[in-house]
N, CA, C and O atoms as CSV, one atom per row, in Angstrom:
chain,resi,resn,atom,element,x,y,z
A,1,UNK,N,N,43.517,25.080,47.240
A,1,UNK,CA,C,44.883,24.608,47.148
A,1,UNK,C,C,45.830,25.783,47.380
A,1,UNK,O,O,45.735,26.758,46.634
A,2,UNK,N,N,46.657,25.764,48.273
A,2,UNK,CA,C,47.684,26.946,48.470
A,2,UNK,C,C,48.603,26.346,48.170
A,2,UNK,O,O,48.596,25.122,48.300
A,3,UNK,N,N,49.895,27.142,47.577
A,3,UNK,CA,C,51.161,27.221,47.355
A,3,UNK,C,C,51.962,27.705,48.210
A,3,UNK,O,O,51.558,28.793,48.622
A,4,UNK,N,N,52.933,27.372,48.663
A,4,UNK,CA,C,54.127,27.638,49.619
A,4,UNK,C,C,54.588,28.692,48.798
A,4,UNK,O,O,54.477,28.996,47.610
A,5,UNK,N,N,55.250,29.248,50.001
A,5,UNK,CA,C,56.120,30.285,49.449
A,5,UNK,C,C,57.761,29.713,48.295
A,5,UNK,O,O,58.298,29.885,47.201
A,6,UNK,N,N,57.830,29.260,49.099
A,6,UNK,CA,C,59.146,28.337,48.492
A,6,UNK,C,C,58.652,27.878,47.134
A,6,UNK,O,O,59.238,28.523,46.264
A,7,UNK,N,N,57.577,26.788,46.500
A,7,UNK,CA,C,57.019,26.611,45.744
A,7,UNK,C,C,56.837,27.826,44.650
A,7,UNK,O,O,56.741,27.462,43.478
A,8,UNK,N,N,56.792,28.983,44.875
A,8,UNK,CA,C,56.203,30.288,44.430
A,8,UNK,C,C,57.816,30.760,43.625
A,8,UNK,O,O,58.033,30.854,42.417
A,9,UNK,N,N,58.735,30.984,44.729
A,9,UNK,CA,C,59.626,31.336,44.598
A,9,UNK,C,C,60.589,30.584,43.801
A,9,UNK,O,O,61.474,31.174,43.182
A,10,UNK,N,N,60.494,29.591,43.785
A,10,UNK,CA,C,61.551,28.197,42.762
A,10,UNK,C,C,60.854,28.424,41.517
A,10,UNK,O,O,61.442,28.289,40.444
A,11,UNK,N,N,59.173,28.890,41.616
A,11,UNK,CA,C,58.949,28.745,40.066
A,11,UNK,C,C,59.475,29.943,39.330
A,11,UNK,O,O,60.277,29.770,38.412
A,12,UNK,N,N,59.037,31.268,39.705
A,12,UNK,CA,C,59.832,32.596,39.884
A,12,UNK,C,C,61.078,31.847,39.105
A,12,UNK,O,O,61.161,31.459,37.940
A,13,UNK,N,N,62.158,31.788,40.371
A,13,UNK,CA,C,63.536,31.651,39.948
A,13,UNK,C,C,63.844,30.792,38.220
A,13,UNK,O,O,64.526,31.076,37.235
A,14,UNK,N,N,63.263,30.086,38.453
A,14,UNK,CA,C,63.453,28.868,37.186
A,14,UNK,C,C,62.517,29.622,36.008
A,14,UNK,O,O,63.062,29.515,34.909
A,15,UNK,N,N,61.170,30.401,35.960
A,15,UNK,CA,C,61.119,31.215,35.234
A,15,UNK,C,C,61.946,32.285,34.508
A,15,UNK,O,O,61.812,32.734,33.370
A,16,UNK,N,N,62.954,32.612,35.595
A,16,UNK,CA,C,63.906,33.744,34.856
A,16,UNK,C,C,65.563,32.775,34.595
A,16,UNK,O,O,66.589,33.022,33.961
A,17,UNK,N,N,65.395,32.353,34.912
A,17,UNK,CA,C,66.231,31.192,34.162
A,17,UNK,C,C,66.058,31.381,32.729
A,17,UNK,O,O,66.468,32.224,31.931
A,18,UNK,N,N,65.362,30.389,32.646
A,18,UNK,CA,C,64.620,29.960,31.785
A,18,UNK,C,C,64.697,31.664,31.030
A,18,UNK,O,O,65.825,31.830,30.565
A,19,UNK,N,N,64.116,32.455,30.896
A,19,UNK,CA,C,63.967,33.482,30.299
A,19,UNK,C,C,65.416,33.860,30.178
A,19,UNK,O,O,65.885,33.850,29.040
A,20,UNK,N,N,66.111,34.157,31.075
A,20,UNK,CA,C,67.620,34.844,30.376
A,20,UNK,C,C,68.202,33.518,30.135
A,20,UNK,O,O,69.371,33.501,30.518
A,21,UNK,N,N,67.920,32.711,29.776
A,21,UNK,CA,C,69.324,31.686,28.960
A,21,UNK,C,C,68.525,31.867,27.293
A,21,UNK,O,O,69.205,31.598,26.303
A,22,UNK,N,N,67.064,32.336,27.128
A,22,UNK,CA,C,66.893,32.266,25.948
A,22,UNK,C,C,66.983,33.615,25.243
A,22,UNK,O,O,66.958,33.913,24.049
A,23,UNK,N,N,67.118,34.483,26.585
A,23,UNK,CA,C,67.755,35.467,25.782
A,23,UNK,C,C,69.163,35.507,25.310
A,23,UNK,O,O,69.476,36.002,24.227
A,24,UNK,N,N,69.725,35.153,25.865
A,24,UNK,CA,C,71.080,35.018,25.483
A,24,UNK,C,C,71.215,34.298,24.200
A,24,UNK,O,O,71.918,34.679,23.265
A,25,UNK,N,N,70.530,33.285,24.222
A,25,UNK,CA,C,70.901,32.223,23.140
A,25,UNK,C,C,69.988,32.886,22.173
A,25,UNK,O,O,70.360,32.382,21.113
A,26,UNK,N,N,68.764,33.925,21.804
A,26,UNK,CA,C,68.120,34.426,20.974
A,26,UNK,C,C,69.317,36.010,20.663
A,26,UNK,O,O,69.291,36.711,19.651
A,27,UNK,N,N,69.977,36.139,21.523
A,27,UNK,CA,C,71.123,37.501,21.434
A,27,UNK,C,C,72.004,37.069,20.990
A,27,UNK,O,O,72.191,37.657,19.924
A,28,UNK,N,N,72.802,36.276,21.164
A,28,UNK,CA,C,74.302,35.452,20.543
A,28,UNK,C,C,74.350,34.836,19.864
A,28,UNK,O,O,73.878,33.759,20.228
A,29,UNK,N,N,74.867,34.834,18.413
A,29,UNK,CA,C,74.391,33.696,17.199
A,29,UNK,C,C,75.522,32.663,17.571
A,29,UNK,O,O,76.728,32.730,17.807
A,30,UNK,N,N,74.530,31.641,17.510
A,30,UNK,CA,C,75.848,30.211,18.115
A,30,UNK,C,C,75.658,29.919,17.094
A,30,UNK,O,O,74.672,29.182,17.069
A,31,UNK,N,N,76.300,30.176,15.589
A,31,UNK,CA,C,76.595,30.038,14.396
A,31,UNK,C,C,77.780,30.594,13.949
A,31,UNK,O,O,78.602,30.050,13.211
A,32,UNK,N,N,77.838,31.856,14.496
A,32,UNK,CA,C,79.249,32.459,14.165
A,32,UNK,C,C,80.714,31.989,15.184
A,32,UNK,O,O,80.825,32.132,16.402
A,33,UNK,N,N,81.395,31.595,14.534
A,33,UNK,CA,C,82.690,31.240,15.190
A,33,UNK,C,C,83.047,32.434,16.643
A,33,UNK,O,O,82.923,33.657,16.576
A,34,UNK,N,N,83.422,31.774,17.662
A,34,UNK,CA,C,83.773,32.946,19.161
A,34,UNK,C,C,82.594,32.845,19.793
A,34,UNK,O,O,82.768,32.612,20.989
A,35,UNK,N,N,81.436,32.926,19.475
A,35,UNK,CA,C,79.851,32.549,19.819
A,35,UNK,C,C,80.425,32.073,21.416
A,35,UNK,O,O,80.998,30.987,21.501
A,36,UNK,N,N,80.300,32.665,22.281
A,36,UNK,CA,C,80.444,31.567,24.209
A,36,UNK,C,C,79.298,31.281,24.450
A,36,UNK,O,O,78.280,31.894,24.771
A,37,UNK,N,N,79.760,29.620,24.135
A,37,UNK,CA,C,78.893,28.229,24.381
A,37,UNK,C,C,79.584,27.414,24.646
A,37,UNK,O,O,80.796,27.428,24.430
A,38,UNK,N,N,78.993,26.576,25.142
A,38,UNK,CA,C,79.517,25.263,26.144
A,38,UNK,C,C,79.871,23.929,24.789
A,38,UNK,O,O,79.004,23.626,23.968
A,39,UNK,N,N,80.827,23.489,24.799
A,39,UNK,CA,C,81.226,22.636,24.103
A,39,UNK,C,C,80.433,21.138,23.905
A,39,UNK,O,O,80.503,20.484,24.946
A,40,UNK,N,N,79.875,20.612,23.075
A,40,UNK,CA,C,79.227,19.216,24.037
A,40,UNK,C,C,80.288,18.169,24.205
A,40,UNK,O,O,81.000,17.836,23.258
A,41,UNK,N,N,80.431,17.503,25.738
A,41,UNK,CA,C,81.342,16.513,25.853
A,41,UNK,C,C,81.008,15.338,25.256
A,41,UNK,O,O,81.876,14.479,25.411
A,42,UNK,N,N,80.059,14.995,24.630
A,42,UNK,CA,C,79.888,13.636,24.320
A,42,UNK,C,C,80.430,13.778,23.119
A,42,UNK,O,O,80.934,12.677,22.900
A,43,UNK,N,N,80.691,14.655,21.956
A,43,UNK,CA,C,81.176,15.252,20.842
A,43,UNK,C,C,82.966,15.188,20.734
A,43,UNK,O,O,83.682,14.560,19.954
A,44,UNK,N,N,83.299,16.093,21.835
A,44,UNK,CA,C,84.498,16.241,22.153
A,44,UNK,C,C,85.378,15.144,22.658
A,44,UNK,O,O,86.581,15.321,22.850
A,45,UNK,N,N,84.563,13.631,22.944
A,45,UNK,CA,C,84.980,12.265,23.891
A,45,UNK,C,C,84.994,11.742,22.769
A,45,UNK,O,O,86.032,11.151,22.473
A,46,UNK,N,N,84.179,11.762,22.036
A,46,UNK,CA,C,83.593,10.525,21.067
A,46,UNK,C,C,83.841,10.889,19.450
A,46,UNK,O,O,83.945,10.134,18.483
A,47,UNK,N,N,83.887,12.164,19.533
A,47,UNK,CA,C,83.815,12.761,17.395
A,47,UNK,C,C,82.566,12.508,17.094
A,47,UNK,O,O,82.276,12.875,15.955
A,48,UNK,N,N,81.608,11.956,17.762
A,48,UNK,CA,C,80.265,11.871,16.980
A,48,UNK,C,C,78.970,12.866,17.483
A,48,UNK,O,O,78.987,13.178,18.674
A,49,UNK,N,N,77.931,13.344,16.702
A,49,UNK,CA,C,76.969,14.056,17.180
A,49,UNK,C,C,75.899,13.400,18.448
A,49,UNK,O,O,75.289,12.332,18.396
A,50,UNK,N,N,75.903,14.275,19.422
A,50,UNK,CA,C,75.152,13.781,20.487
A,50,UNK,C,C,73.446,14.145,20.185
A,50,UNK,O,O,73.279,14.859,19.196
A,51,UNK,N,N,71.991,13.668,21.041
A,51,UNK,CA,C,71.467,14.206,20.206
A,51,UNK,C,C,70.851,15.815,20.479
A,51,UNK,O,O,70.096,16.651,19.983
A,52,UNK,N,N,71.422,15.668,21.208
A,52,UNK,CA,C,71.351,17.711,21.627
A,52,UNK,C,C,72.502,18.411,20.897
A,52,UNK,O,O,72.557,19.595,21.230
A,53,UNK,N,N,73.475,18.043,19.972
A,53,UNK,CA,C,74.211,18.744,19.173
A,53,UNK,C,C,73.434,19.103,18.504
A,53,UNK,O,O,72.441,18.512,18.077
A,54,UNK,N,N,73.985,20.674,18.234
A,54,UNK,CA,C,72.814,21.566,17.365
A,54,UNK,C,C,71.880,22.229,18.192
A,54,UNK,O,O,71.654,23.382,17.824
A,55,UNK,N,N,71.298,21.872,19.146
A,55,UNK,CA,C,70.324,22.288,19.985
A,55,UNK,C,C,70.177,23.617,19.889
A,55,UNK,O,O,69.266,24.203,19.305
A,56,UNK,N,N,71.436,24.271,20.692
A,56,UNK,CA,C,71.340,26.060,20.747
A,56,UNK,C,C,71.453,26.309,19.687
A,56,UNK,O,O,70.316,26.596,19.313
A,57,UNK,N,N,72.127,26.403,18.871
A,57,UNK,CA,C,71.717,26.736,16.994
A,57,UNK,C,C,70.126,26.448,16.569
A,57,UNK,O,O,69.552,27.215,15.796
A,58,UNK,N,N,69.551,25.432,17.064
A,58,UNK,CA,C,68.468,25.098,16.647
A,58,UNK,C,C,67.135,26.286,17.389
A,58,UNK,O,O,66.151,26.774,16.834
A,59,UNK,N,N,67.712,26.468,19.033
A,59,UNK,CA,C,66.738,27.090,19.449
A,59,UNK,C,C,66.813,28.724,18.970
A,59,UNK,O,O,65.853,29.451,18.717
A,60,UNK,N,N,67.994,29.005,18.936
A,60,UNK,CA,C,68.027,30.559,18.044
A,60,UNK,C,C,67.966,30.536,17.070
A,60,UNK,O,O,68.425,31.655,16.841
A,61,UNK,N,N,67.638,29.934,15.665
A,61,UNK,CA,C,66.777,29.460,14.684
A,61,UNK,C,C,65.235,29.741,14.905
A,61,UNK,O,O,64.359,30.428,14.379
A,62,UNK,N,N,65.343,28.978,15.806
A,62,UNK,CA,C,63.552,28.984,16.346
A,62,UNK,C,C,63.185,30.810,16.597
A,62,UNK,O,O,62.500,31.555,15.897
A,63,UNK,N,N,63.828,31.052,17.668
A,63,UNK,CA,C,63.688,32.682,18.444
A,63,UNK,C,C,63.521,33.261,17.136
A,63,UNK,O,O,62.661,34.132,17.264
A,64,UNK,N,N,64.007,33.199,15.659
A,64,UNK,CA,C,64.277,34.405,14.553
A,64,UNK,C,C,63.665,33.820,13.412
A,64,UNK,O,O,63.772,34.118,12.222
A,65,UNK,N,N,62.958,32.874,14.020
A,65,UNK,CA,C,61.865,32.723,12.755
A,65,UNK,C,C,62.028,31.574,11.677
A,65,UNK,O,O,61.117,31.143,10.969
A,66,UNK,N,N,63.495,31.107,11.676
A,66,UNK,CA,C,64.165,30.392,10.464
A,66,UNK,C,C,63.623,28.897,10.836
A,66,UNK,O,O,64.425,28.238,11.499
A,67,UNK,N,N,62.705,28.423,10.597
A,67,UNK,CA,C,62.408,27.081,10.651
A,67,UNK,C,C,63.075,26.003,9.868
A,67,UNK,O,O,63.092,24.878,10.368
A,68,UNK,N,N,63.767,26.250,8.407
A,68,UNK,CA,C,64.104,25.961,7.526
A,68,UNK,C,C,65.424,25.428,8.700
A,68,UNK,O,O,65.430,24.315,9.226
A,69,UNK,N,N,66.469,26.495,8.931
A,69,UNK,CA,C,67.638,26.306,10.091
A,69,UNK,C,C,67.688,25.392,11.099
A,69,UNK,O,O,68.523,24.519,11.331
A,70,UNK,N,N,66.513,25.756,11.771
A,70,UNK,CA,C,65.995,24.543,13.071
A,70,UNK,C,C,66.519,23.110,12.388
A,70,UNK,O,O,67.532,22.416,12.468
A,71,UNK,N,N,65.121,23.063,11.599
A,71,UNK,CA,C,65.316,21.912,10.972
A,71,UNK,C,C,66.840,21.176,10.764
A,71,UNK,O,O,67.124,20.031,11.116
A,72,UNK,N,N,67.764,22.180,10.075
A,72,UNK,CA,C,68.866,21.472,9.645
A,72,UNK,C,C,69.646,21.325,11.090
A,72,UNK,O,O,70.513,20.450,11.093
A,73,UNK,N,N,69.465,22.048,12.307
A,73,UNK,CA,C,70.311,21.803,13.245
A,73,UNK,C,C,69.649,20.861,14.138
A,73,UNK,O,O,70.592,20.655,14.902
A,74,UNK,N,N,69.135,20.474,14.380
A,74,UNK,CA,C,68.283,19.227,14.682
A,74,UNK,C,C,67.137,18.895,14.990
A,74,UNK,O,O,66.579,18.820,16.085
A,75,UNK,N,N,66.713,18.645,13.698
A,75,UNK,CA,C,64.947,17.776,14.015
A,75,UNK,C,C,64.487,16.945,15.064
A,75,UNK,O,O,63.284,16.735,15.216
A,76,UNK,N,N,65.018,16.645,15.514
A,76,UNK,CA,C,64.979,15.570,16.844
A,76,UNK,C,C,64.363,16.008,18.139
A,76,UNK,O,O,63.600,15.417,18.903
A,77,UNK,N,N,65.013,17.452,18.190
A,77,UNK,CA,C,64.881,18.234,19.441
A,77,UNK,C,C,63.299,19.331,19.019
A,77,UNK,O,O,62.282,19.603,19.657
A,78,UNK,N,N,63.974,19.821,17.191
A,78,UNK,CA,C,62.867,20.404,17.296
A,78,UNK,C,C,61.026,19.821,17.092
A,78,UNK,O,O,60.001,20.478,17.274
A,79,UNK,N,N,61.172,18.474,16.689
A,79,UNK,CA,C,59.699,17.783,16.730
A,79,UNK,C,C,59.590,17.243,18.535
A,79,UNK,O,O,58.499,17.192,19.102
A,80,UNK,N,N,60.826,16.902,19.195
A,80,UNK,CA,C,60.192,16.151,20.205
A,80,UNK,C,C,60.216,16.917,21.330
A,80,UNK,O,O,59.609,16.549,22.336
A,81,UNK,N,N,61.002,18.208,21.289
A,81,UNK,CA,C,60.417,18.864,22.754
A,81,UNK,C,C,59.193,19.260,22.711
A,81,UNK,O,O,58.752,19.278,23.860
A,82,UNK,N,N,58.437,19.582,21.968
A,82,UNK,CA,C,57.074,20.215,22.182
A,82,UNK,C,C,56.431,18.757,22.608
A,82,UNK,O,O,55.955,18.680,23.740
A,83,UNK,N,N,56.388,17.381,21.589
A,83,UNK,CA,C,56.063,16.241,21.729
A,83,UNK,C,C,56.057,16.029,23.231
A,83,UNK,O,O,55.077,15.895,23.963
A,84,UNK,N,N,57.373,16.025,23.551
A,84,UNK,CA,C,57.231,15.265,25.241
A,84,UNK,C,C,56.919,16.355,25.834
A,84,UNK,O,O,56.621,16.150,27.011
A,85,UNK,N,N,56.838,17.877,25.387
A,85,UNK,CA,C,55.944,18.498,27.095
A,85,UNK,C,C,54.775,18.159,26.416
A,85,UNK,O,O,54.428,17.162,27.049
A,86,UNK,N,N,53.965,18.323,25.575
A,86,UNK,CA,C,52.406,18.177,25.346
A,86,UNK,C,C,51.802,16.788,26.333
A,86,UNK,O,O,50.730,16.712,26.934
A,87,UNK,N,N,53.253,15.462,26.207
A,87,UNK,CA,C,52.514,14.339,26.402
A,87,UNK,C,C,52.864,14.305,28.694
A,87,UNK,O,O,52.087,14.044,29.612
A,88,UNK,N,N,54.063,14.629,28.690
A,88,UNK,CA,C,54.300,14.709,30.028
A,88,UNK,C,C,52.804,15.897,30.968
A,88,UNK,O,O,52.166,15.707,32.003
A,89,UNK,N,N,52.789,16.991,29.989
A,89,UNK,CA,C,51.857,17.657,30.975
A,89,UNK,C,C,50.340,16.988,30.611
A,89,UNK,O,O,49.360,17.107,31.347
A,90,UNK,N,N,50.352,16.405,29.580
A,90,UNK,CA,C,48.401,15.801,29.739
A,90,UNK,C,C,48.822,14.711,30.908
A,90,UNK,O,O,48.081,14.730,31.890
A,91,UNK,N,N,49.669,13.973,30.929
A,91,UNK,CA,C,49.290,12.965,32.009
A,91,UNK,C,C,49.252,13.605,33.347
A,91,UNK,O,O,48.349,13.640,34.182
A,92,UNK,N,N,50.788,14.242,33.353
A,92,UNK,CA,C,50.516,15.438,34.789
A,92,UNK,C,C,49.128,15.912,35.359
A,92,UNK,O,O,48.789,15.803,36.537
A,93,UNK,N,N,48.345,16.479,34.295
A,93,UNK,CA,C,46.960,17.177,34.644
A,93,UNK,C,C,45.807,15.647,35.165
A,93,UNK,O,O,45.179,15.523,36.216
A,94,UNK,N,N,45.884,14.676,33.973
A,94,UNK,CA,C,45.628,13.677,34.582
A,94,UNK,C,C,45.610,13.062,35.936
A,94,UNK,O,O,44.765,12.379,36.514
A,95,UNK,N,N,46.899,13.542,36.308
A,95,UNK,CA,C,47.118,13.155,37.771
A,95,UNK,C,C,48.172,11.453,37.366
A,95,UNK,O,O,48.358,10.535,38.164
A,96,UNK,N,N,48.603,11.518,36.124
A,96,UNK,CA,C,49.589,10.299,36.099
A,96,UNK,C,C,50.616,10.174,36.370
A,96,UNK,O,O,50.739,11.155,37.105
A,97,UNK,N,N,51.882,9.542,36.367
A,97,UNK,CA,C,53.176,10.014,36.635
A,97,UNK,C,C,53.552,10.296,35.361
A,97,UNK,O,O,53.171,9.581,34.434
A,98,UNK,N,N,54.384,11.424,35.155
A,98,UNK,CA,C,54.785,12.260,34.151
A,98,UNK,C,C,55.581,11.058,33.138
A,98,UNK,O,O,55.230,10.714,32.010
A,99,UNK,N,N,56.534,10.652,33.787
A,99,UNK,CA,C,57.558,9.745,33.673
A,99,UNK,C,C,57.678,8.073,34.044
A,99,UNK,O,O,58.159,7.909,35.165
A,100,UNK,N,N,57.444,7.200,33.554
A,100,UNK,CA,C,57.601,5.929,34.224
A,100,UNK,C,C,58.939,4.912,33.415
A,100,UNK,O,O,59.659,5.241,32.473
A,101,UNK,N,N,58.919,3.877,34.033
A,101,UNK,CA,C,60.248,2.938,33.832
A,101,UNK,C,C,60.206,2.769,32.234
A,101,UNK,O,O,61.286,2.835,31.647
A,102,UNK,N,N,58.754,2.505,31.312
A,102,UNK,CA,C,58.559,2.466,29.940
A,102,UNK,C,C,58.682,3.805,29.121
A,102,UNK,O,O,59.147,3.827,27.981
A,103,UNK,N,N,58.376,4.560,29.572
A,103,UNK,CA,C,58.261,5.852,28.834
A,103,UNK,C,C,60.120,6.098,28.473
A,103,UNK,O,O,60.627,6.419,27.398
A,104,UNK,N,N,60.601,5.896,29.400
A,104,UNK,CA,C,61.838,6.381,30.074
A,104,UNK,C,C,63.345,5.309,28.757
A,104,UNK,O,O,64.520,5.539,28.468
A,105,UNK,N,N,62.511,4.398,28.444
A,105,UNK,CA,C,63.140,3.333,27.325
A,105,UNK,C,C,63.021,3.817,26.094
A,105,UNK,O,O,63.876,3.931,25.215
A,106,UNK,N,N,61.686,4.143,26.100
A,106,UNK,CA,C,61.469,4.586,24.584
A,106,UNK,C,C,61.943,5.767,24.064
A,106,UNK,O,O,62.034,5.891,22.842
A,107,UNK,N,N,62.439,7.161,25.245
A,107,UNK,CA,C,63.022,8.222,25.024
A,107,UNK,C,C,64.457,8.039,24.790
A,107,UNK,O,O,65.100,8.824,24.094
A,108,UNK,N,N,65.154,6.641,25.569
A,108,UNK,CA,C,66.811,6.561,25.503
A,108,UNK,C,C,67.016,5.590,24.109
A,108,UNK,O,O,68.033,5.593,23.416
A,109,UNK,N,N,65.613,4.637,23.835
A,109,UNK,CA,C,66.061,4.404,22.516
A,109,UNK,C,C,65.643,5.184,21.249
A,109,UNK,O,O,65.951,4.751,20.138
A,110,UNK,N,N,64.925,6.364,21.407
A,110,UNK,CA,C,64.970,7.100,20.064
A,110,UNK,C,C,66.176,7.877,20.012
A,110,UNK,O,O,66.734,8.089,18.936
A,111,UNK,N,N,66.680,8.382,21.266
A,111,UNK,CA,C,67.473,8.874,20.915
A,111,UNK,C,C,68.836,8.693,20.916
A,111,UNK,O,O,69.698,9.554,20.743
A,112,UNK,N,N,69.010,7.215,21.176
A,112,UNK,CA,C,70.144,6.444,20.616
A,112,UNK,C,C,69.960,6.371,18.923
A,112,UNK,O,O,70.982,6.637,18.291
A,113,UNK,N,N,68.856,6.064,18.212
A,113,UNK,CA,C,68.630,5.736,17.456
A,113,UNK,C,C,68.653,7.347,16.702
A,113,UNK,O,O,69.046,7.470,15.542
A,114,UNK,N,N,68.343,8.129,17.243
A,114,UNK,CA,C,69.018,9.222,16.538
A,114,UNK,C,C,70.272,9.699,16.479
A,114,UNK,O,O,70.658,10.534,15.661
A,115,UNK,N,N,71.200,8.985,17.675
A,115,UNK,CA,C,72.470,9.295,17.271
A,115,UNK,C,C,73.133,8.398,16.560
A,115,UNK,O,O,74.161,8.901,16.109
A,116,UNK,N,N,73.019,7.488,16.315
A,116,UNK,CA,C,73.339,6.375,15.319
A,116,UNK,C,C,72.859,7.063,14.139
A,116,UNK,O,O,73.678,7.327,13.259
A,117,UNK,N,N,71.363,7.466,13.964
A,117,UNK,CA,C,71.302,7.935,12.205
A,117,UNK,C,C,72.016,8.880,11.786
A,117,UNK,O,O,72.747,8.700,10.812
A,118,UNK,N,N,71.940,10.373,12.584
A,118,UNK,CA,C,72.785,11.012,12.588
A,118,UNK,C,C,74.183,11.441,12.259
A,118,UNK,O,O,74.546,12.551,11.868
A,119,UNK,N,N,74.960,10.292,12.500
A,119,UNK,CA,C,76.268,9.564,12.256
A,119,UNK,C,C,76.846,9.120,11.034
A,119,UNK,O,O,77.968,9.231,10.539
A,120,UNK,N,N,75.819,8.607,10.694
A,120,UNK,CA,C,76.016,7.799,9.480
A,120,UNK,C,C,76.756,9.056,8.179
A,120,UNK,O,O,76.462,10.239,8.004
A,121,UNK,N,N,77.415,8.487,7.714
A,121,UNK,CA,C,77.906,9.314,6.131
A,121,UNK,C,C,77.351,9.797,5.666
A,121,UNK,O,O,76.303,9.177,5.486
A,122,UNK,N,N,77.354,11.211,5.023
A,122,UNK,CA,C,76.192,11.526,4.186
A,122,UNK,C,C,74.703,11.754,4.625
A,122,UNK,O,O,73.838,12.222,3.885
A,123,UNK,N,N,74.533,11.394,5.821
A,123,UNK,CA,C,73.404,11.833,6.465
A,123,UNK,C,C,72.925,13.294,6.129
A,123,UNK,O,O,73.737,14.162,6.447
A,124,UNK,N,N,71.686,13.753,5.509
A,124,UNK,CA,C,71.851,15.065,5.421
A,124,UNK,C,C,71.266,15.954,6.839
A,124,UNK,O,O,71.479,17.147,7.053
A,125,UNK,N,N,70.790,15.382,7.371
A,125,UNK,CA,C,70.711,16.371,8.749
A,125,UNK,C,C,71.627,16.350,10.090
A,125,UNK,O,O,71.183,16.085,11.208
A,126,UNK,N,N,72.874,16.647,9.821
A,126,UNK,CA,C,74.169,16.414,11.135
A,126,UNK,C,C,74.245,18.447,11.053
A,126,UNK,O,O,74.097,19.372,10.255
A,127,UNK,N,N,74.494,18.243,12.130
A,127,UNK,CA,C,74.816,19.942,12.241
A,127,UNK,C,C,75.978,20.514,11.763
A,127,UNK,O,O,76.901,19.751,11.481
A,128,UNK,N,N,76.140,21.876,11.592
A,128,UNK,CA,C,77.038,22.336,11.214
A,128,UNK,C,C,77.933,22.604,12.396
A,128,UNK,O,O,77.605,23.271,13.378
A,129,UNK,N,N,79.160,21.986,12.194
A,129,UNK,CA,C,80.087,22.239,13.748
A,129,UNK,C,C,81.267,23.735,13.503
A,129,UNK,O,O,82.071,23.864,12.580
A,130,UNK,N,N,81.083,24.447,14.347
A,130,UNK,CA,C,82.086,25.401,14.333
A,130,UNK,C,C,83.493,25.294,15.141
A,130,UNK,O,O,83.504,25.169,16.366
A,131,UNK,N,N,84.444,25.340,14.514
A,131,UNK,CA,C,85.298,24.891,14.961
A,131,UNK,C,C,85.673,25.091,16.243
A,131,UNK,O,O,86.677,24.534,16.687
């Protein structure tokens, strides 16, 4: 099996992607107020938590060890990203489609269903928003 050059090179590129956005976000505490981060629009449209609010708090949590933190900035992201690459790459290797029309329902209704719980009053896991 050979790889294209192009193929080679996109993975490259998206590797260091991927590597300097987590450095950044493992270098910059997106906890402290001034922190430059991207606002979420669904937050800023709506007043309510989207379910990637928290995310970068959650993943520089992760980078420094604080699991306890993760947790409070969102469980959602931190149980189901590992969840959906573990389950997307066994089928991949399989040779299945990563993604199909069912899979694709059950991801937009959990995580509707996490922004609805989320929401709710008193919920104790909503993130901490900096102003």
């Amino acid at each position: 099996m050979t790889v294209s050059r192009a193929t080679r090179y996109g993975v490259l590129a998206t590797g260091a992607l991927l590597a300097g956005g987590l450095s950044y976000v493992g270098l910059v505490d997106p906890h402290r107020p001034g922190a430059v981060f991207p606002r979420c629009p669904f937050l800023l449209l709506t007043g309510w938590d989207c379910p990637f609010c928290g995310g970068l708090r959650m993943t520089h949590d992760v980078l420094h060890g604080d699991l306890a933190g993760a947790v409070a900035d969102n469980a959602f992201l931190l149980l189901g990203l590992p969840l959906l690459a573990a389950w997307g790459l066994s089928r991949w290797y399989r040779g299945r489609p990563v993604l199909t029309g069912a899979m694709a329902t059950v991801l937009v209704i959990a995580a509707l269903g996490w922004t609805v719980l989320r929401n709710l009053p008193g919920f104790p896991l909503a993130p901490f928003l900096i102003g």
